[in-house]
C-alpha positions as CSV (number, residue, x, y, z in Angstrom):
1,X,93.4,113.3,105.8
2,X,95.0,110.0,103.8
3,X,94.5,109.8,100.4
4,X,93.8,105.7,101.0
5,X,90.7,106.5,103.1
6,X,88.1,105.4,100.2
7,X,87.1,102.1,101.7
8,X,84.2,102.0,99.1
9,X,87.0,101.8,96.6
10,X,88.9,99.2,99.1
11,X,86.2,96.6,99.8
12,X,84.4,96.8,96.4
13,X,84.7,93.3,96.2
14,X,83.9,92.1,99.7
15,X,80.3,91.3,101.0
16,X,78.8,92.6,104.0
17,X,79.1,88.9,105.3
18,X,83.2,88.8,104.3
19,X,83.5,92.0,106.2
20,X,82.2,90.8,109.3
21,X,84.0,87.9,109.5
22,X,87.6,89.8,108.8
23,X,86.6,92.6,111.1
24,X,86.3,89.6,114.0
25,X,88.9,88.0,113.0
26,X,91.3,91.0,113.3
27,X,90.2,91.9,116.3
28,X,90.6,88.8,117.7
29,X,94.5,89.1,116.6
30,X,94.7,92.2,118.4
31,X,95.0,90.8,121.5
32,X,98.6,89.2,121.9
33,X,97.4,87.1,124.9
34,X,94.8,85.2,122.3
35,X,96.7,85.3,119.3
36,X,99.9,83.2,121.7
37,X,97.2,80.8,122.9
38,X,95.8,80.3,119.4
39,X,99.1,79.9,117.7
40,X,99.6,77.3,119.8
41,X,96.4,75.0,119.9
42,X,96.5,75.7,116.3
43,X,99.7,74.1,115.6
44,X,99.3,71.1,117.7
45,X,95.8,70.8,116.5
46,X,95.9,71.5,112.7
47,X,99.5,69.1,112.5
48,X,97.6,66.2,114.1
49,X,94.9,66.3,112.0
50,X,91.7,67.6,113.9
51,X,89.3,68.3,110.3
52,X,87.1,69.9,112.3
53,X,89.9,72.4,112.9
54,X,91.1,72.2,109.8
55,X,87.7,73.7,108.6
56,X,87.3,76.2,110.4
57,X,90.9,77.4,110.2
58,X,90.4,77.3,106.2
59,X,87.4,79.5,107.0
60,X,89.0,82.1,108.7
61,X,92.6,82.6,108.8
62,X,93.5,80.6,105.7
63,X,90.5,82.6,103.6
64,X,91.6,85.7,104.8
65,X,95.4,85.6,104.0
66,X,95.5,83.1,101.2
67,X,94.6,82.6,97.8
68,X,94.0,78.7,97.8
69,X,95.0,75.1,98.6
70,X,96.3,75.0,95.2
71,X,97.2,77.5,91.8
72,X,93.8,76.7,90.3
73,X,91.9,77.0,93.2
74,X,93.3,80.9,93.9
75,X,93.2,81.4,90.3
76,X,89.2,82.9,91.2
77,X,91.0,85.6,93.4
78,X,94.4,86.5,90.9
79,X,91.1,86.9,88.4
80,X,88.9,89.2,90.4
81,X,91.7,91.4,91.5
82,X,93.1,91.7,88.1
83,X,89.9,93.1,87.1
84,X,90.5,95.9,89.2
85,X,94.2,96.3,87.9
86,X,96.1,94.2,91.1
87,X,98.7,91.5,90.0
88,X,98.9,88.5,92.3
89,X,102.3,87.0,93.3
90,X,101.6,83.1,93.9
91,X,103.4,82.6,97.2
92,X,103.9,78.9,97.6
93,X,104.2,78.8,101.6
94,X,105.6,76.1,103.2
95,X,108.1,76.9,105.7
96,X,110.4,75.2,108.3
97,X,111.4,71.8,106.1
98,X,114.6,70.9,106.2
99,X,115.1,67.5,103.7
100,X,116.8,67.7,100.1
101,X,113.8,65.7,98.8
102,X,111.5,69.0,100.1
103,X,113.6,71.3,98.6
104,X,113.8,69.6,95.3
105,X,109.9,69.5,95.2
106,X,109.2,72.8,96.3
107,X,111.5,74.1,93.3
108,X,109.6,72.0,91.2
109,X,106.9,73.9,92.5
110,X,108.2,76.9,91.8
111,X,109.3,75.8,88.2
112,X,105.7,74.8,87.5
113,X,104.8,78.7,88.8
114,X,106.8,79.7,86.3
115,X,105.7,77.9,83.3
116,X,101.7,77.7,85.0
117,X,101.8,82.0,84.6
118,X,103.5,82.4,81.1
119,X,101.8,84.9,79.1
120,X,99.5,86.4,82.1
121,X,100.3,89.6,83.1
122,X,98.0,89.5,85.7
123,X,101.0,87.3,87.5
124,X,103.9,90.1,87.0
125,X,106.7,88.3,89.8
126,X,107.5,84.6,90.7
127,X,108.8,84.9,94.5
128,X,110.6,82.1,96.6
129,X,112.6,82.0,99.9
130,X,116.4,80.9,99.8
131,X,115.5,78.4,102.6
132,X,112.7,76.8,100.3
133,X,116.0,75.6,98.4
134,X,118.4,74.8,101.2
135,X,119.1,74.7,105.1
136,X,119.9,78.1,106.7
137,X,122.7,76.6,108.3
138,X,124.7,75.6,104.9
139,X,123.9,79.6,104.2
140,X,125.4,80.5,107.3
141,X,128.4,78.4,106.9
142,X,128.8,80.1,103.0
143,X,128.6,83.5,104.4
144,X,131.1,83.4,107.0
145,X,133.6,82.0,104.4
146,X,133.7,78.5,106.8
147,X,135.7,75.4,104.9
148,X,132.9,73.5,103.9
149,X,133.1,69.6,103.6
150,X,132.8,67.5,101.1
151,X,129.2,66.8,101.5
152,X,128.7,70.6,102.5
153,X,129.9,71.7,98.9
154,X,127.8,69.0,97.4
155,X,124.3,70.4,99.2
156,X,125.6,74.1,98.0
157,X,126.2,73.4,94.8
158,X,122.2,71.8,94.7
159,X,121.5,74.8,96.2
160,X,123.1,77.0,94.0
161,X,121.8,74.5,91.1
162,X,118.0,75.2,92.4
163,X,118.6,78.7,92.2
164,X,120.0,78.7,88.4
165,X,117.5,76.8,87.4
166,X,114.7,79.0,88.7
167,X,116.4,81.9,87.5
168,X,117.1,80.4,84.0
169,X,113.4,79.7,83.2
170,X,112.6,82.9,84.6
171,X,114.8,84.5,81.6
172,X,113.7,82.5,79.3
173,X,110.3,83.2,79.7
174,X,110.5,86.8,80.4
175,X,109.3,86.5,83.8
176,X,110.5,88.8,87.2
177,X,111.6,86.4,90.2
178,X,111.8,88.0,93.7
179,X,114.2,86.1,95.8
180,X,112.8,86.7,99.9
181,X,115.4,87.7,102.3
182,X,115.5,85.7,105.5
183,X,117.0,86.3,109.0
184,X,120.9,88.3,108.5
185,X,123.4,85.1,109.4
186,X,122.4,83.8,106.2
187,X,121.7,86.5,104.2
188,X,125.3,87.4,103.1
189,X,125.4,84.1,100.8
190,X,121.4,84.9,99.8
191,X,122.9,88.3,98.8
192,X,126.1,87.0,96.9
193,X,124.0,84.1,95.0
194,X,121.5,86.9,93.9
195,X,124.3,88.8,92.4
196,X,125.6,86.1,90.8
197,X,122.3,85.2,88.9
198,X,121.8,88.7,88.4
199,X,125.1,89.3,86.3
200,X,123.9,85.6,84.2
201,X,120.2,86.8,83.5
202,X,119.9,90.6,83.9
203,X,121.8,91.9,81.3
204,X,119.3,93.3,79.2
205,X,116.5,94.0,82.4
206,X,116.0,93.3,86.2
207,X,115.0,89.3,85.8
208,X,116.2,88.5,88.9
209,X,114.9,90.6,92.0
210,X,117.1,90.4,95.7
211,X,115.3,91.5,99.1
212,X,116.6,94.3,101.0
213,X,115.1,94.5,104.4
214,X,115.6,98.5,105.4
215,X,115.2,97.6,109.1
216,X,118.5,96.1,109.2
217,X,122.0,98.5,109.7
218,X,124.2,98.4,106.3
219,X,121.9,97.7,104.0
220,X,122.7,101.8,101.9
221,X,126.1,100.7,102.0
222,X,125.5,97.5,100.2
223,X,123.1,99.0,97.4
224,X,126.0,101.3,96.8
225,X,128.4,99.1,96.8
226,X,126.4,96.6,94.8
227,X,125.6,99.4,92.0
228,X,129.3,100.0,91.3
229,X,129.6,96.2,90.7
230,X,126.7,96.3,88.6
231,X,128.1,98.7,86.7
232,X,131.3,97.4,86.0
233,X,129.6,94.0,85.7
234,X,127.3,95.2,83.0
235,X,124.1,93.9,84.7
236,X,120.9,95.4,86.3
237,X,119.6,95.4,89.8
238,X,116.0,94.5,90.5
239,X,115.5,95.0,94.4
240,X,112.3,94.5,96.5
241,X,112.2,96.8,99.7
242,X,110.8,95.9,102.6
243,X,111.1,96.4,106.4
244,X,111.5,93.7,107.7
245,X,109.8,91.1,109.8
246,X,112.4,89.1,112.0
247,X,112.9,91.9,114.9
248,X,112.4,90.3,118.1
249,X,114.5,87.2,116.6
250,X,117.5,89.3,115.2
251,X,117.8,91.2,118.7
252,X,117.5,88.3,120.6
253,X,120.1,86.0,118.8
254,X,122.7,89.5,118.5
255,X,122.3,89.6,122.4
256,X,122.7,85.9,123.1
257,X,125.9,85.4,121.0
258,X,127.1,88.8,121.8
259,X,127.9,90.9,118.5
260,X,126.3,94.3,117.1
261,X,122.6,94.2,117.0
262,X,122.0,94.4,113.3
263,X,118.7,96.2,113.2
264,X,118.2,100.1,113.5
265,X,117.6,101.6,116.6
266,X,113.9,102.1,116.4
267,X,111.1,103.1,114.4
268,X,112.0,106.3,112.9
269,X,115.0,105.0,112.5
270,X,113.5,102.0,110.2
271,X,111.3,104.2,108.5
272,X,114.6,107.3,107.7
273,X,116.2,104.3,106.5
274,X,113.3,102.9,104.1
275,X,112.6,106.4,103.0
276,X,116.6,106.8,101.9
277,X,115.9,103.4,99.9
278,X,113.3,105.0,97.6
279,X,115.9,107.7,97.5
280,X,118.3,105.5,96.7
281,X,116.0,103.8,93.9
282,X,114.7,107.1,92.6
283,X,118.1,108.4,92.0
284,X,119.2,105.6,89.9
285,X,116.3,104.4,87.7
286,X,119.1,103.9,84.3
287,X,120.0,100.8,86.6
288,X,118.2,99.5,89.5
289,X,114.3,98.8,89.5
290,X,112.4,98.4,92.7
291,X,109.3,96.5,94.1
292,X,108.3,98.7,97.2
293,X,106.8,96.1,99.4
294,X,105.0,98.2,102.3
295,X,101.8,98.3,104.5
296,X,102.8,101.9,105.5
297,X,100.6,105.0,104.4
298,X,103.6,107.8,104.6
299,X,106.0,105.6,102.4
300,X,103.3,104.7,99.6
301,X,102.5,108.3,99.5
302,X,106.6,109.3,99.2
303,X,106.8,106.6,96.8
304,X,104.1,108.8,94.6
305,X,105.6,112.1,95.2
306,X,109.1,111.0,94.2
307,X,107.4,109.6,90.8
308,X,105.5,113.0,90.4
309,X,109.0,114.8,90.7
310,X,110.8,112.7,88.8
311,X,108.2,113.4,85.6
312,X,107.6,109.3,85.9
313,X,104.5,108.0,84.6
314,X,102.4,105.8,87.1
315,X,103.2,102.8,85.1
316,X,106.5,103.2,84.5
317,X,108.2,99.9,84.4
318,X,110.8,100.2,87.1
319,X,109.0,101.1,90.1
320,X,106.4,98.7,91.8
321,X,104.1,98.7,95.1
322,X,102.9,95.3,96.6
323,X,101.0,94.7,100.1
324,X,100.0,91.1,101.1
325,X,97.0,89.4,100.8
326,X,94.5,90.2,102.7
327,X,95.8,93.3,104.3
328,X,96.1,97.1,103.2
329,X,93.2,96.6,100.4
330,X,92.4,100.9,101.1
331,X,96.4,101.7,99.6
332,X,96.5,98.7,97.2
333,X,93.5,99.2,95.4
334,X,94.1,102.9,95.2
335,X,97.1,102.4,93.6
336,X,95.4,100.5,91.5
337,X,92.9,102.9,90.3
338,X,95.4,105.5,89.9
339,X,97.1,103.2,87.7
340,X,100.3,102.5,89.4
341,X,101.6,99.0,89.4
342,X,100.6,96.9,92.2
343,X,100.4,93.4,93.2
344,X,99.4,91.1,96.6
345,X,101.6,88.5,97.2
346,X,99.0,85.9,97.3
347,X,99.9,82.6,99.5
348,X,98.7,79.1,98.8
349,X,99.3,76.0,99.8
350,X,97.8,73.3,101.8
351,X,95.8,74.6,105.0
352,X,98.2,71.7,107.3
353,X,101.4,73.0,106.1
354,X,100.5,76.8,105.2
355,X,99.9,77.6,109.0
356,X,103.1,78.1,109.8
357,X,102.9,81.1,107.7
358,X,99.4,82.6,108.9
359,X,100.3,81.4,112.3
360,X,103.3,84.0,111.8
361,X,101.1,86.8,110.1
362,X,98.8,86.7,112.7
363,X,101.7,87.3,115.3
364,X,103.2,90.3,113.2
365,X,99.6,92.0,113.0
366,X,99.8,92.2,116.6
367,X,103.5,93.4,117.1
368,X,102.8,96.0,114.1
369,X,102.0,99.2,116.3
370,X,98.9,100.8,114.3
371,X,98.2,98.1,111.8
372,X,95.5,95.5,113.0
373,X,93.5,99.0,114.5
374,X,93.5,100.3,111.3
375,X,92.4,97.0,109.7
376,X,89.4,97.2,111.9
377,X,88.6,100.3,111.7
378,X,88.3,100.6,107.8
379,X,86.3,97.9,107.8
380,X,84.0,99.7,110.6
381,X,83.9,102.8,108.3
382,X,82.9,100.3,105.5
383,X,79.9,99.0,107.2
384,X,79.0,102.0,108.5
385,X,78.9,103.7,105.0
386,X,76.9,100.7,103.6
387,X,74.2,100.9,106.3
């Protein structure tokens, strides 16, 4: 039997009435023919501006996965988790813009972030995604080591500019910032950039956090690579593992354009691989610290063990879990009351331009084998306990 069965411990916070609402809602996203149908009416709807929609979308959805329209709106939820020992990680989610006067303005959200959760340890990580900053292609184009143009090395070095300056305020005010990682064509330069601000701002502690996604081939060889150049360098490594969440895409592009699918074979394959991360991690504490980001019972657990081994305190400073808003409340708030540090990464943003994102969770919940039916039936066990 799991340890993170305890759904009074899980739902503590959530009324009967909240329950019933998620419970629908997740099982309407566990049919894939509904969730396709409703992604799209959605989109068309909610970006031309239907309130009605709009409503009920912030309701459902938007309530379930996200903290607020704004920071001081999901302030209420960052409060009541914290209570119960769970960081929040504001996640400002606006995805798919592609002008410079965006990605100035959404680091100037970010930089607010920053200064906005200065002194609250209840707001342990600042997180953003390289494309928030720039456009995927100009990444691309860095990566492969193409001759950029004139105006090419002008939006890089705005990109690069973004980056520092997120990264500088970070260190200054002794905050952690997770930088996302994105779909592989442009995550060599992501990868590179991180290093860079790593060897500027982590000399004394992990400031600056890169993403590895374990689903992808390569990604042990570059941790070991990247701690001998950390080494030399002088600098520590704050990493966030993850999966992975851009499958279908990454197959689909690799078979089109005809080169090595980057992604591992299948699921056990994934899962070896994200297991020989914490490995990795575990083995080299002196250097590298590590934000395990995972919904997944077996690896939270291995996670533990490893710590128990190791004669690690559940606090101790260098290891972290984190599950998203919304989802996996039985292993997050376990971890929580067994002292370990956890947050949610907790999205906000305007209901219009947030669906994107929730349009996207909605469709991972259904291609994650296991994870909506186990949604539901905590919940089920929840109500059933309470009646």
């Amino acid at each position: 039997m799991s340890i993170f069965n305890d759904t009074k411990l899980a739902f503590a916070d959530k009324t009967d009435a909240q329950l019933k609402k998620a419970y629908w809602m997740f099982k309407a996203i566990e049919q894939p023919a509904i969730t396709n149908i409703g992604v799209s009416v959605l989109n068309f709807t909610v970006h031309n501006d239907f309130p009605f929609v709009k409503g009920i979308v912030k309701k459902t959805l938007f309530e379930q996965f996200c903290g607020g329209e704004t920071r001081e709106e999901s302030m209420n939820v960052v409060k009541q988790m914290f209570k119960r020992g769970v960081g929040s990680i504001f996640d400002y989610s606006i995805e798919g813009k592609e002008e410079e006067e965006t990605f100035d303005a959404v680091c100037k959200e970010i930089k607010d972030i920053v200064r906005f959760s200065v002194g609250n340890p209840a707001i342990p990580f600042i997180v953003f995604k390289p494309t928030a900053f720039g456009r995927i292609d100009i990444y691309e184009e860095v990566g492969k080591g193409a001759e950029l143009t004139t105006s090419q090395k002008e939006e890089w070095e705005r990109i690069v500019q973004r980056f520092d300056e997120v990264c500088k305020l970070c260190w200054e005010n002794d905050k952690k910032v997770m930088v996302d990682a994105e779909e592989t064509w442009m995550q060599g330069a992501a990868d590179h950039l991180c290093e860079e601000m790593m060897e500027k701002y982590n000399k004394d502690k992990a400031i600056v956090w890169n993403t590895i996604q374990m689903y992808r081939t390569g990604r042990l060889e570059y941790m070991n690579a990247h701690l001998e150049r950390a080494r030399e360098k002088g600098y520590f490594i704050g990493y966030k593992i993850v999966r992975g969440a851009y499958m279908e895409k990454e197959r689909k592009r690799a078979a089109e354009l005809n080169y090595p699918d980057p992604i591992q074979p299948n699921k056990q394959a994934t899962d070896d691989n994200y297991n020989a991360g914490i490995d990795f991690v575990m083995a080299h504490l002196d250097k590298v610290s590590a934000f395990f980001g995972t919904h997944n019972e077996k690896s939270s657990e291995l996670i533990m063990d490893k710590m128990k081994n190791n004669g690690l305190s559940h606090d101790n400073p260098h290891v972290y879990f984190g599950q998203l808003y919304g989802m996996s409340d039985n292993i997050t708030y376990y971890l929580a009351d067994q002292h370990y540090n956890v947050a949610k990464y907790l999205p906000y943003g305007p209901v219009k331009d947030v669906v994107p994102y929730l349009t996207r969770r909605a469709q991972e919940n259904t291609s994650v084998a296991g994870q909506t039916g186990r949604e539901l039936g905590l919940i089920q066990k929840e109500l059933k306990r309470r009646n």
